[in-house]
C-alpha positions as CSV (number, residue, x, y, z in Angstrom):
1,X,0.0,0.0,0.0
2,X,2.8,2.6,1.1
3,X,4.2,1.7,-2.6
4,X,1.2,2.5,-4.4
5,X,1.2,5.9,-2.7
6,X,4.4,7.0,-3.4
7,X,4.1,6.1,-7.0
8,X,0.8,8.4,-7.1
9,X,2.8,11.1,-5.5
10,X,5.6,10.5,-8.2
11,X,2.9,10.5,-10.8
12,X,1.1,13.6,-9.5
13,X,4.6,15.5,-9.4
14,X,5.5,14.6,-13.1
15,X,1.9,16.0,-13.8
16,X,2.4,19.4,-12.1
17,X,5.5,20.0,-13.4
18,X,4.6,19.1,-17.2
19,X,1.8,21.3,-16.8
20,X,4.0,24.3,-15.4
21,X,6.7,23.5,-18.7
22,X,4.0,23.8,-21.0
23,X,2.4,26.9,-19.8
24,X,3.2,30.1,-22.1
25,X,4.3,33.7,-20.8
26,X,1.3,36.1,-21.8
27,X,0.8,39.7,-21.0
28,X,-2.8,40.0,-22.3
29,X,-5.3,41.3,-19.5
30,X,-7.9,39.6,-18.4
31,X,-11.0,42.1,-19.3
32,X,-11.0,44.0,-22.1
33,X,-10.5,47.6,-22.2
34,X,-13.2,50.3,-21.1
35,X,-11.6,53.1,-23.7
36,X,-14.1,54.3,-26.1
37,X,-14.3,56.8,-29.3
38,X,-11.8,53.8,-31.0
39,X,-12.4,53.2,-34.6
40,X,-10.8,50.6,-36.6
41,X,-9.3,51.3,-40.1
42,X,-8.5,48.7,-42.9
43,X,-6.8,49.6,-45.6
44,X,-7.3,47.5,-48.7
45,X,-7.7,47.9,-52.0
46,X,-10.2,47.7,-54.6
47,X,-9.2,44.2,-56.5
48,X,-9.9,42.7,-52.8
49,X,-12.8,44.0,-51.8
50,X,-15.1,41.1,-51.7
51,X,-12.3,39.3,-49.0
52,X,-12.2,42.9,-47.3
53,X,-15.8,43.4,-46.8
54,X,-16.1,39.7,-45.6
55,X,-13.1,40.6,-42.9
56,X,-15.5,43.5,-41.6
57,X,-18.3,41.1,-41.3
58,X,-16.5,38.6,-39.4
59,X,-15.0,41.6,-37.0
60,X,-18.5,42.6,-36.3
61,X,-19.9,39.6,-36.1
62,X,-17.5,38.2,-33.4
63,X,-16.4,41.1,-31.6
64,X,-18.7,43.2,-32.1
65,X,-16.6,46.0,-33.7
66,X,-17.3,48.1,-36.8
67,X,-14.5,49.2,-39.0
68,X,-14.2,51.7,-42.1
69,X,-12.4,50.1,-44.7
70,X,-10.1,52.5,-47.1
71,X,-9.1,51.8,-50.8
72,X,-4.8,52.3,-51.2
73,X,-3.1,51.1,-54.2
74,X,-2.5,47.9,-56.1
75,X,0.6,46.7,-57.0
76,X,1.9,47.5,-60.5
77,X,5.1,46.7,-60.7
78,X,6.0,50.5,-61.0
79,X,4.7,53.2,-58.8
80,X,3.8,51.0,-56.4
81,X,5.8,47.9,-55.5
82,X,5.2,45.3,-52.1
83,X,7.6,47.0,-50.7
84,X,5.8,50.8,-50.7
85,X,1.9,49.8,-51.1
86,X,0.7,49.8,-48.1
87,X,2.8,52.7,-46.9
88,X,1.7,55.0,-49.9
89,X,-2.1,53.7,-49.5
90,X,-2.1,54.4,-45.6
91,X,-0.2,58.2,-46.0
92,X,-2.6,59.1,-49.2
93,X,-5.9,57.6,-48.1
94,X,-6.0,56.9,-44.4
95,X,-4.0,59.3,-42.7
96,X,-5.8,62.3,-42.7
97,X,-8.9,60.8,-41.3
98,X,-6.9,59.0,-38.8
99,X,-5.9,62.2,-37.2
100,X,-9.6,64.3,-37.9
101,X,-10.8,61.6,-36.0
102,X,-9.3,62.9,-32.6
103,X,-9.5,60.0,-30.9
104,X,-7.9,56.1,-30.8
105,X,-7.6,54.2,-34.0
106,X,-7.4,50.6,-34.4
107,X,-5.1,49.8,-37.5
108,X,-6.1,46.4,-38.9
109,X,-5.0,44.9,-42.7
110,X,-7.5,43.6,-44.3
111,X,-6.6,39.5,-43.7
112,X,-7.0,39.7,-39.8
113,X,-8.9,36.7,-38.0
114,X,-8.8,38.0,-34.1
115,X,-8.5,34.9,-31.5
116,X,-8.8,37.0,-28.4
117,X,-10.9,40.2,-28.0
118,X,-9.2,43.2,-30.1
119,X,-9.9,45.3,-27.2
120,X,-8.2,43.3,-24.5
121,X,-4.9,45.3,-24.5
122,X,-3.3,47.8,-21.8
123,X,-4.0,51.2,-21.6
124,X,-0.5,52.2,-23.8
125,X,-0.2,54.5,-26.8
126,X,1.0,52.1,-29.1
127,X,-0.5,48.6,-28.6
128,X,0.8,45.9,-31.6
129,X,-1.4,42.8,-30.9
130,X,-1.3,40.9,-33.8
131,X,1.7,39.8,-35.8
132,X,3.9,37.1,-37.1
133,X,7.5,37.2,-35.3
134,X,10.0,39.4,-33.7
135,X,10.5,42.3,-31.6
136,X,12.2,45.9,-31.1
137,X,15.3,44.4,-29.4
138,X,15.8,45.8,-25.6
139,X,15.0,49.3,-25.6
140,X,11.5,48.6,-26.4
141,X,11.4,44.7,-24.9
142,X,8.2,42.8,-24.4
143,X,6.9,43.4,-21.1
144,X,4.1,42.8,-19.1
145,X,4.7,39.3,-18.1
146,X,7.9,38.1,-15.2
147,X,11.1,38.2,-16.9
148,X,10.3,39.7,-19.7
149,X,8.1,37.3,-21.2
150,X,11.1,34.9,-22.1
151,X,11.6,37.0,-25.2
152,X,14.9,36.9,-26.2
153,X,15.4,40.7,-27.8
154,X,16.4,41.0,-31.8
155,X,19.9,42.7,-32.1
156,X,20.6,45.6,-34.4
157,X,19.6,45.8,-37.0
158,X,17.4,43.7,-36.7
159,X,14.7,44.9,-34.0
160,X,11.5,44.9,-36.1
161,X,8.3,43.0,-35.3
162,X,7.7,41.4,-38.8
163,X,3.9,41.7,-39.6
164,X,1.2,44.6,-38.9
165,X,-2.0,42.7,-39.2
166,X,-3.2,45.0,-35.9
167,X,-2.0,47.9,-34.0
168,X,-3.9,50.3,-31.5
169,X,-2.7,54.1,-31.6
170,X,-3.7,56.3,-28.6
171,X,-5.0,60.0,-30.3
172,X,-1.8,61.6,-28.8
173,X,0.1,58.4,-30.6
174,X,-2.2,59.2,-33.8
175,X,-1.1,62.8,-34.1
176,X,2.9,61.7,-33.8
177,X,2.5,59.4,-36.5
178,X,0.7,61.6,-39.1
179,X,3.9,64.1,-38.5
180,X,6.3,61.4,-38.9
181,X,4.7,59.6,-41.6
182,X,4.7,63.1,-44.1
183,X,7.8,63.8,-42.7
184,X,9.2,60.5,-44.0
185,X,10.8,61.2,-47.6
186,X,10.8,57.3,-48.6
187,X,8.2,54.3,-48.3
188,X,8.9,51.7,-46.9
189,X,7.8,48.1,-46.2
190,X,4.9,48.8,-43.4
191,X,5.7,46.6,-41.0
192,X,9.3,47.7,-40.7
193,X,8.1,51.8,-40.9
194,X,5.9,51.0,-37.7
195,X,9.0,49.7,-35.8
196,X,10.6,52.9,-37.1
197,X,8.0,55.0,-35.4
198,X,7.9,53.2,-32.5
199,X,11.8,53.2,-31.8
200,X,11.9,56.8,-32.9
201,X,9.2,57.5,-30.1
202,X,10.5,56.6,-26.9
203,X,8.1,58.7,-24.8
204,X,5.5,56.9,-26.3
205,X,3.9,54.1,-24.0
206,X,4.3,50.7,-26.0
207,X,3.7,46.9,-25.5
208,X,3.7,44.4,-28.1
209,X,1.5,41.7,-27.0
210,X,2.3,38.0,-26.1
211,X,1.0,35.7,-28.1
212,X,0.0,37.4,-30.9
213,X,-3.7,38.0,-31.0
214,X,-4.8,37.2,-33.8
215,X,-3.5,35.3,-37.2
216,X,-3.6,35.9,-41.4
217,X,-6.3,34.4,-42.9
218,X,-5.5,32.2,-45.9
219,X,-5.8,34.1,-49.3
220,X,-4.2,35.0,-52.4
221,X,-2.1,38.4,-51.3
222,X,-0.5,40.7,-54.0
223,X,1.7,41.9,-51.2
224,X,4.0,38.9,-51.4
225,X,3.1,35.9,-53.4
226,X,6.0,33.8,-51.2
227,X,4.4,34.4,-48.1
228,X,3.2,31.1,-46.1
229,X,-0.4,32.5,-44.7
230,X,-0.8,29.9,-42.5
231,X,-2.9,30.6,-38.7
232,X,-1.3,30.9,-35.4
């Protein structure tokens, strides 16, 4: 009898500590944010606008969320190229409303699924919720979570988050952005200009969050043909 008990105890043990190996470091809160006067903005473009409209439905329809969707550019080869589409579409066609607005936007790209609520982020100026990989090495270091999330920081020059399927801006991050964003005399990828901004705006309250909250639905993107759409 004594034996059987102490292999229970052994078996209860290897249980525990399994359990505590697989858990995973997450700095999402646990109720959603009470900010209001957000609005989300998606920025697409025409020749997807049957899989952008149906993104909007499914944001409403699970979240509860209404979002304005606004036409950029398609990729010709020319003016615009994947590397300076989004950028050009988001600095002609968004921007301007994004600061009239005077209050939080919600960036979103037009391929986001959301897996947790899109408001269930600190209260931050910059909040980058959804992604695919990386991070703005140590001066801007995941954080939220003991030891700092086990993220191991990207070195120079590599400290970009790779992916901007959903950011929150506060209205005092909003107004920073439009300056730096006209100010900027070349396009760039989007993902890596927002890691820009961020890095170039330290006062700027930031947290990228852990896990990513959301994924990249499967579709046929003119951004880059080679990319692996794949979910979270």
């Amino acid at each position: 009898m004594r034996r059987r008990t102490v292999k229970k105890k052994r078996s209860k043990s290897k249980r525990i500590m399994s359990q505590k190996r697989k858990t995973v470091p997450t700095n999402i809160p646990l109720k959603k944010s009470k900010q209001t006067n957000i609005k989300f903005c998606m920025i697409s473009y025409q020749g997807n606008a049957d899989f952008a409209k149906l993104t909007k439905k499914v944001l409403k329809k699970e979240w509860g969320y209404s979002c304005k969707i606004f036409w950029g550019y398609k990729i010709d080869g020319d003016k615009y190229t994947h590397t300076n589409v989004i950028f050009e579409g988001i600095k002609d066609k968004m921007l301007s409303f994004m600061k009239n607005h005077n209050g939080p936007i919600y960036y979103i790209e037009d391929d986001i699924r959301f897996t947790e609520d899109p408001l269930k982020i600190p209260k931050k100026d910059v909040v980058w919720s959804v992604y695919r990989r990386g991070n703005l090495g140590k001066k801007r270091i995941v954080d939220g979570c003991r030891g700092g999330c086990d993220i191991k920081p990207n070195k120079h020059p590599h400290e970009v988050i790779t992916g901007s399927q959903a950011i929150y801006f506060s209205k005092k991050a909003v107004q920073a952005l439009y300056k730096h964003m006209n100010e900027r005399k070349r396009s760039i990828q989007i993902d890596s200009y927002f890691s820009e901004f961020i890095r170039k705006h330290p006062k700027l309250t930031f947290r990228q969050m852990l896990p990513s909250m959301g994924y990249e639905e499967t579709h046929e993107s003119l951004i880059d043909q080679f990319r692996d759409l794949q979910k979270k």
